[in-house]
N, C-alpha and C positions, 0 to 999 in steps of 0.2 A: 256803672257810670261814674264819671268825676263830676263831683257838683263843689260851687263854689256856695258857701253859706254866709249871708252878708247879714249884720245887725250890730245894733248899739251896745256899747262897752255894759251900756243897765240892764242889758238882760246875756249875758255872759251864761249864767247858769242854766238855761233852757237853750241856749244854745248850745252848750255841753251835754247837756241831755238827748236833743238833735243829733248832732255829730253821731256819738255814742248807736244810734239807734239804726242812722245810714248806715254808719261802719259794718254792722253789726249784721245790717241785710246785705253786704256786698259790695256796698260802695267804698268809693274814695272820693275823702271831703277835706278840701279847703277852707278852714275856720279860721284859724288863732292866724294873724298878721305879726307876730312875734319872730315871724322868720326875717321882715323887713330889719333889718339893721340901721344904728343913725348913720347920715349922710348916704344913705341908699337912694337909687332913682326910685320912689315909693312907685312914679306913673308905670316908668316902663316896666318894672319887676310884676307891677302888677295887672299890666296887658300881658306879658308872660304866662301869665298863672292861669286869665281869662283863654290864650289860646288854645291851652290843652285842655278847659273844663268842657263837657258836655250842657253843662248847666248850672244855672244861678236859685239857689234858695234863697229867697227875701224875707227876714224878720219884717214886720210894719208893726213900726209904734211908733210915737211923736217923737221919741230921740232920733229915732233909724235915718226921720226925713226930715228933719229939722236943718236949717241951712246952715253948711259947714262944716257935716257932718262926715267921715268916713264913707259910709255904706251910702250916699250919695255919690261920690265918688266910685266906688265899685257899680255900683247900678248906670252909669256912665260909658264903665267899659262895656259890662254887658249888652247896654243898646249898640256900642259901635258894631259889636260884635254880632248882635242876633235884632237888625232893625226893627222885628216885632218880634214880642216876647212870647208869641204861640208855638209851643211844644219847646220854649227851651229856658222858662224863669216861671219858679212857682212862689206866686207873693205868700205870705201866713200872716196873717193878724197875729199877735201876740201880746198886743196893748190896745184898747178901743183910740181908733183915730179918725178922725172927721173926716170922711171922703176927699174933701176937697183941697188936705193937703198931702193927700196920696199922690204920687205927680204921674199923670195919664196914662204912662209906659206901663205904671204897675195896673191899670185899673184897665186893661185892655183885654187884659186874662180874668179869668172867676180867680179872686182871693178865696182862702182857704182859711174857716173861721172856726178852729177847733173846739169842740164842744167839750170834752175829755183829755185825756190825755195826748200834750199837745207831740210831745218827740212820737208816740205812737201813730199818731193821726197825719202827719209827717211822711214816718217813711211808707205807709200806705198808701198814700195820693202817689208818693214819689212811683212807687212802685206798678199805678195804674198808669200814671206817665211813660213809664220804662217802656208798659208793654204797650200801650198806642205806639209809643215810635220807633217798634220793631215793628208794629203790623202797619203805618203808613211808609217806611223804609221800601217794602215789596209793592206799591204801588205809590209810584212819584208823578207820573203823567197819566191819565186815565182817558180811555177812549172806549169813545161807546155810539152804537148805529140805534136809529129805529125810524119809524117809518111813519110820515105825516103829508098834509097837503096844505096850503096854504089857503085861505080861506077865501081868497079871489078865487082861486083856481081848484076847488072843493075834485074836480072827477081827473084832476093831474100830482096822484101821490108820488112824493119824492122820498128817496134813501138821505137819510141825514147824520152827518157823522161828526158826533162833538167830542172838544178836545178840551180837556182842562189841567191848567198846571198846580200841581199839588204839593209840590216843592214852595217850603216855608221861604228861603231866601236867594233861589235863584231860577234866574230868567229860562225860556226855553225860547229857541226857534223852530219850528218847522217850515220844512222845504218842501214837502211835497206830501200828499194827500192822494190815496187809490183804490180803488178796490180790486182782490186778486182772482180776477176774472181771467179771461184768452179772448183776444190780447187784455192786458191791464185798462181799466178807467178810470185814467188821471182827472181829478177834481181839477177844472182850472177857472174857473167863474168867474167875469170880470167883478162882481162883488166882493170877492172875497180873493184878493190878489196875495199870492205869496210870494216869500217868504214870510210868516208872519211873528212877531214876537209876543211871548205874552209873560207877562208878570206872575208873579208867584197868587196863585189862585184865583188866575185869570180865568174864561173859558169862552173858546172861539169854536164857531161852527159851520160848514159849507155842507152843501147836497150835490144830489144827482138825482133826474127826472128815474124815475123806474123804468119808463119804457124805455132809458139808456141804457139798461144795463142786459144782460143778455137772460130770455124767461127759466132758463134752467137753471139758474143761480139765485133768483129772487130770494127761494126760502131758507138758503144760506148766509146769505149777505150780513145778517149780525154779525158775524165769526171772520168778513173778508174784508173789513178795511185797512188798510194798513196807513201810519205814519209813519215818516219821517222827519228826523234832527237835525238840526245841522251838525253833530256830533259823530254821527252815521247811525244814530241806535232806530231801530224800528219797530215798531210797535204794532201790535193787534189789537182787532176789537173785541166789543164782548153786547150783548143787546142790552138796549138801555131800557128798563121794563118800568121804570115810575115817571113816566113825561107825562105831565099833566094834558089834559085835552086841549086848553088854547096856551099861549101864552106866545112868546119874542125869541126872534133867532139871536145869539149873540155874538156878536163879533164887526157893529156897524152899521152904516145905513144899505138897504135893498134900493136899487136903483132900477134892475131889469128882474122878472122873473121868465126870461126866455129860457129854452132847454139848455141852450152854451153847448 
């Protein structure tokens, strides 16, 4: 990973020790701003820098956030860049600092409050980081069937097929909703009108009555839904085995629960 490392000129030496210690497990890291020359565009050089980083290490101590400060400025870019800071800015304590002048963007993620030694503690986390997002990389939009009734309608179970988008900063569409039956059964419910958009860890869900769907496929149907993107990518299901026993469909208000 390229990580950019942002802190106060006062603690320079643990910052070196950091550096050192990413390097050292494989990274490439962004520290010293000494590359910046006088009369350089300090902003643009260092939106530059932010576009090719994977990610932002934050020192936190009362210098780092104190107004007027550099590593304010970089903490700037990085939100242009990564609107919330889950899976891509890990804050570190390094100085005890009053919560309340941590500015939100850092306090949105778990701060990492090293007990030991701090460059070691560092690239550890970094490293538990790394591999969550190789392993949310292989599943971005997740889909998943199981099978419920609505509690007006307790003896009419429906196939329910929810969509969640799991991509940290961007949007998905879906177009179309089916199960791969003969012929196909297209979801098209006035409740739940497509195309629909959803936001970055959004999650939208429509059904189909069982007795729509044909009885020799019943006991397949986790494995048969499929989505689509507006992108063209399609996607399969898989059964969704932890649905609680009651709870709310999401993705809106229920108006009809007719078969559609």
């Amino acid at each position: 990973m390229k990580l950019f490392l942002s802190y106060a000129s006062e603690h320079q030496l643990v910052a070196d020790e950091i550096a050192l210690a990413l390097s050292g497990a494989g990274h490439e890291v962004v520290f010293d701003t000494s590359w910046l020359k006088p009369g350089d565009d300090y902003n643009g050089r260092l939106r530059d820098a932010f576009d090719r980083t994977d990610g932002l290490v934050f020192l936190i101590s009362p210098e780092s956030v104190r107004a007027g400060r550099y590593a304010l400025s970089e903490l700037k870019f990085a939100r242009e860049k990564w609107p919330h800071p889950a899976g891509h800015v890990l804050p570190v304590m390094v100085k005890s600092t009053p919560l309340e002048d941590i500015p939100p963007y850092l306090r949105a993620v778990s701060i990492l409050k090293p007990e030991g030694n701090v460059a070691a503690e560092v690239a550890s986390a970094v490293r538990d980081w790394e591999t969550r997002l190789i392993e949310r990389r292989h599943e971005d939009v997740r889909v998943t069937v199981h099978i419920a009734a609505f509690q007006t309608q307790p003896t009419m179970p429906a196939a329910f097929v929810n969509i969640t988008n799991l991509f940290e900063t961007r949007e998905i569409v879906i177009t179309h909703v089916w199960f791969e039956t003969v012929p196909h059964a297209f979801l098209t419910r006035s409740d739940r009108r497509l195309p629909v958009r959803l936001k970055p860890f959004d999650t939208w869900e429509t059904w189909m009555a069982l007795s729509s769907l044909p009885a020799a496929d019943r006991d397949k149907l986790f494995g048969m839904a499929r989505v689509r993107l507006s992108s063209g990518q399609i996607l399969s299901s898989a059964e969704n085995a932890d649905v609680p026993d009651e709870g709310f469909v999401p993705g809106g208000p229920i108006t009809s629960l007719g078969n559609e």
